[in-house]
Biotite code that builds the C-alpha atoms (Angstrom):
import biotite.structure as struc

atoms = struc.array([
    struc.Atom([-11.887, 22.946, 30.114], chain_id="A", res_id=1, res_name="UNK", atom_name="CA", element="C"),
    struc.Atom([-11.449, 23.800, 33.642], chain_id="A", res_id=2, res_name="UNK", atom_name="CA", element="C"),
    struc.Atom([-7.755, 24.083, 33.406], chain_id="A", res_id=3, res_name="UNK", atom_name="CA", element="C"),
    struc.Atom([-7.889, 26.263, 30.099], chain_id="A", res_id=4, res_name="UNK", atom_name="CA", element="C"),
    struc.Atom([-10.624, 28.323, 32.473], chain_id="A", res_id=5, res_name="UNK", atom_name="CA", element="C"),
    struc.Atom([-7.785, 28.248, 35.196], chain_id="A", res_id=6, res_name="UNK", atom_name="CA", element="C"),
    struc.Atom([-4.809, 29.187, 33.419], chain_id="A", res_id=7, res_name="UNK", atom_name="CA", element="C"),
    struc.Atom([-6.921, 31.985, 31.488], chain_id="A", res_id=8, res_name="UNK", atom_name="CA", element="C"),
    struc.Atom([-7.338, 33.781, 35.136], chain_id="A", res_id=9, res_name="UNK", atom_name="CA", element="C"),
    struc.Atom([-4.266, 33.079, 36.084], chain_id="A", res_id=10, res_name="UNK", atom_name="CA", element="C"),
    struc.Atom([-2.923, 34.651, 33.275], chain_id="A", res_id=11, res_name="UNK", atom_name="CA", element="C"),
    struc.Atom([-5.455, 37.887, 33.524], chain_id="A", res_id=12, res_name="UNK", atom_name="CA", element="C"),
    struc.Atom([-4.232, 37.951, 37.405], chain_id="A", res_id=13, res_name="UNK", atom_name="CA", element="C"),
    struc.Atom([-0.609, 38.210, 36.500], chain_id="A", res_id=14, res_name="UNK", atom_name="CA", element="C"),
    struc.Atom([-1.907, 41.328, 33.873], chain_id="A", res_id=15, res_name="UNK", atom_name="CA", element="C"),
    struc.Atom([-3.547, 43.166, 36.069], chain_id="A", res_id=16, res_name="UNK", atom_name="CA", element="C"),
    struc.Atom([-1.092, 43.304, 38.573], chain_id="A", res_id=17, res_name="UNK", atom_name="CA", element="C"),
    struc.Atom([1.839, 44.114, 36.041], chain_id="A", res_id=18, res_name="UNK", atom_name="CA", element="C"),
    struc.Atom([0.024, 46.653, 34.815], chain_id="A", res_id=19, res_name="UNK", atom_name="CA", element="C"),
    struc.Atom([-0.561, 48.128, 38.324], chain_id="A", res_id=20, res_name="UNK", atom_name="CA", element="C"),
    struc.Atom([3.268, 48.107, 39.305], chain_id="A", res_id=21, res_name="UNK", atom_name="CA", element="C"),
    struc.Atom([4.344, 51.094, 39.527], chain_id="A", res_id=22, res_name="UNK", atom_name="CA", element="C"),
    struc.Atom([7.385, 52.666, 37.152], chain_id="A", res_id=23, res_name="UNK", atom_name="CA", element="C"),
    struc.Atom([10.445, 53.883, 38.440], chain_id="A", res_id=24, res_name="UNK", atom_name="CA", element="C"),
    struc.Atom([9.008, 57.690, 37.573], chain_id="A", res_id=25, res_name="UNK", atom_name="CA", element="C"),
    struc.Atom([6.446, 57.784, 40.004], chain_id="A", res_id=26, res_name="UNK", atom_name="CA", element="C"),
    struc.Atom([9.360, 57.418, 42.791], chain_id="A", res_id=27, res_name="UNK", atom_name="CA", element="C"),
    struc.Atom([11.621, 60.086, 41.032], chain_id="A", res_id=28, res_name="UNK", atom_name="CA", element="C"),
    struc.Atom([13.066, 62.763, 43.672], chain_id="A", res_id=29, res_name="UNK", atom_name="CA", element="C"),
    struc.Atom([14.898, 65.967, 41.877], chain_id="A", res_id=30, res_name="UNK", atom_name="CA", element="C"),
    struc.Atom([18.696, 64.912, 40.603], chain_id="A", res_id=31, res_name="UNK", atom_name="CA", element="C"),
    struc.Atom([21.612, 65.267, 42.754], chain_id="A", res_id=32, res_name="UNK", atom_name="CA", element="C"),
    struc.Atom([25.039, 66.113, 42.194], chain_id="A", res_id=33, res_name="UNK", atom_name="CA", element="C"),
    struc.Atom([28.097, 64.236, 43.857], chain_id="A", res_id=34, res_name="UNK", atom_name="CA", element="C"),
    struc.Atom([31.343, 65.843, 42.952], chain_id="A", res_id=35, res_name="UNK", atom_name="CA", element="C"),
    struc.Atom([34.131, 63.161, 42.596], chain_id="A", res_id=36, res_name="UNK", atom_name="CA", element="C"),
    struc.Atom([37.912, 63.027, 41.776], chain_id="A", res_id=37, res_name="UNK", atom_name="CA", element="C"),
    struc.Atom([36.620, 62.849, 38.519], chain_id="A", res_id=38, res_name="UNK", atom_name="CA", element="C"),
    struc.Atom([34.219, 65.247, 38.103], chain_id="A", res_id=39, res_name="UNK", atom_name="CA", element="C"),
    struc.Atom([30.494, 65.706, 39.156], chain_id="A", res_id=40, res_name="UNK", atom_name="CA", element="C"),
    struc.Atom([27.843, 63.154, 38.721], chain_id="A", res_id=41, res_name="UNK", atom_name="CA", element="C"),
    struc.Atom([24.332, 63.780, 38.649], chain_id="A", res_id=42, res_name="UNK", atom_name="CA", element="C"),
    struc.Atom([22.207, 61.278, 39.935], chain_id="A", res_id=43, res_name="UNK", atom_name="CA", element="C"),
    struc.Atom([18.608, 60.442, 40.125], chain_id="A", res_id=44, res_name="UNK", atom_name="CA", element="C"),
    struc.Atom([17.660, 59.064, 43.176], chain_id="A", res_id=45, res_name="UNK", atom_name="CA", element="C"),
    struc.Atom([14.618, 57.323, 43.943], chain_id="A", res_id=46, res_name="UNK", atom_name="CA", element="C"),
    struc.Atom([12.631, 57.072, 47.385], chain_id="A", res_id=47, res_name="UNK", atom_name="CA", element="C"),
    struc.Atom([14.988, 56.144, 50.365], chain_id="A", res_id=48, res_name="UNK", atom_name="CA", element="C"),
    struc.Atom([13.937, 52.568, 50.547], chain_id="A", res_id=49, res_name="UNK", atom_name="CA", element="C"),
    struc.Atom([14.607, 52.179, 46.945], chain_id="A", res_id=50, res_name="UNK", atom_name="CA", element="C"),
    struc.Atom([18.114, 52.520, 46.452], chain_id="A", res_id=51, res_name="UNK", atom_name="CA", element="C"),
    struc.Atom([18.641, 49.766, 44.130], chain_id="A", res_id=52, res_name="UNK", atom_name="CA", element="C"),
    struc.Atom([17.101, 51.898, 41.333], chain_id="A", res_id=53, res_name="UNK", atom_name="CA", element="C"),
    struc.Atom([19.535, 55.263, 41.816], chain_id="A", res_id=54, res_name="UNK", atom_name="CA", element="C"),
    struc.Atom([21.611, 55.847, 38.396], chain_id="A", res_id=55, res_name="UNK", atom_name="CA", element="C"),
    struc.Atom([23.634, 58.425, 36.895], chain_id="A", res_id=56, res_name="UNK", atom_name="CA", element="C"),
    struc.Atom([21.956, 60.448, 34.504], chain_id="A", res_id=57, res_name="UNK", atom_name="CA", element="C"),
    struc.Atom([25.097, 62.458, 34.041], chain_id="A", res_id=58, res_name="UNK", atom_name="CA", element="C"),
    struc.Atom([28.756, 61.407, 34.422], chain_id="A", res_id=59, res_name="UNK", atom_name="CA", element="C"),
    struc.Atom([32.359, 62.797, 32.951], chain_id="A", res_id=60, res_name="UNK", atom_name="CA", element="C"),
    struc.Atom([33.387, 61.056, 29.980], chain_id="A", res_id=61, res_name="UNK", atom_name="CA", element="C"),
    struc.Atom([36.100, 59.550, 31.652], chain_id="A", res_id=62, res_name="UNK", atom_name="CA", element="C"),
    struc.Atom([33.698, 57.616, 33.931], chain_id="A", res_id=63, res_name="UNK", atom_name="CA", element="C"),
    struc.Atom([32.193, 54.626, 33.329], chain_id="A", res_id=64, res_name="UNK", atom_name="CA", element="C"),
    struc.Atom([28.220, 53.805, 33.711], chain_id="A", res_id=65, res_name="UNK", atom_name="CA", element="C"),
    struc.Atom([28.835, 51.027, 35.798], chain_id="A", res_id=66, res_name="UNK", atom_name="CA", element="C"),
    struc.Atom([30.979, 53.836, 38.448], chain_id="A", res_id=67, res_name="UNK", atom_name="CA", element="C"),
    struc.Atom([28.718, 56.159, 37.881], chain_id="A", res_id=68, res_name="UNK", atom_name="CA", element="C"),
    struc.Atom([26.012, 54.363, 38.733], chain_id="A", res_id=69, res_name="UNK", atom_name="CA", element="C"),
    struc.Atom([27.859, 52.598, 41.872], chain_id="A", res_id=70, res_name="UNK", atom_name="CA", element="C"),
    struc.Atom([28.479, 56.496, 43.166], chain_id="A", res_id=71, res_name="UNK", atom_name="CA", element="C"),
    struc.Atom([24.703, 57.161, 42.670], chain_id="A", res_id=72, res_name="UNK", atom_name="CA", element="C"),
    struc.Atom([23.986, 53.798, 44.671], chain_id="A", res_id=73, res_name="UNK", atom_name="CA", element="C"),
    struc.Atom([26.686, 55.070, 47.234], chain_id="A", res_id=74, res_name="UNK", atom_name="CA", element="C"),
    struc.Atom([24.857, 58.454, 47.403], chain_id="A", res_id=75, res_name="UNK", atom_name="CA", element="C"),
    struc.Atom([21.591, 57.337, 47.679], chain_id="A", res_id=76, res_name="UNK", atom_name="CA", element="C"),
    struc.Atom([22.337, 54.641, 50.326], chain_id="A", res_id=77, res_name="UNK", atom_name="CA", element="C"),
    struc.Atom([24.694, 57.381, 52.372], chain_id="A", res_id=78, res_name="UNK", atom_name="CA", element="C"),
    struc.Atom([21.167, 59.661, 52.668], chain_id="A", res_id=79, res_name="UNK", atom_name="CA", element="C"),
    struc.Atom([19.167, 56.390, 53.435], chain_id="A", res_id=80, res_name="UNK", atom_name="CA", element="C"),
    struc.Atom([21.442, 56.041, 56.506], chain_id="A", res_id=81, res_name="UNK", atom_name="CA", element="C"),
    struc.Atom([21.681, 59.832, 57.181], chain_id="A", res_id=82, res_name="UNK", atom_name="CA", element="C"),
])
């Protein structure tokens, strides 16, 4: 019983923190725009210490996510050093 006790808290632990963590959202700073060769992006960039989660929200068709997102990374980790 007291590992079934155990295992129940541990489980309601690991709940209560996930459910704590904040989203993305909350971190959210007003979109960008980098103008490339190809065209502008528009990013969303996140809190300057968190510049694994910038994206593009907006990129020309010719541009991949994956590039698009890589020039929003770029971006935000250019203003982290700035």
């Amino acid at each position: 019983m007291a590992g079934r006790s155990l295992l129940a808290a541990g489980l309601a632990g690991a709940l209560l923190v996930s459910a704590c963590a904040p989203s993305p959202e909350e971190y959210e700073t007003e979109p960008v725009q980098v103008e490339t060769a190809q065209g502008v992006v528009t990013c969303q960039l996140y809190q300057k210490n968190l510049v694994v989660w910038d994206r593009a929200i907006d990129r020309p068709a010719s541009m991949s996510v994956k590039d698009g997102d890589a020039i929003c990374k770029a971006e935000g980790q250019r203003r982290k050093d700035a």
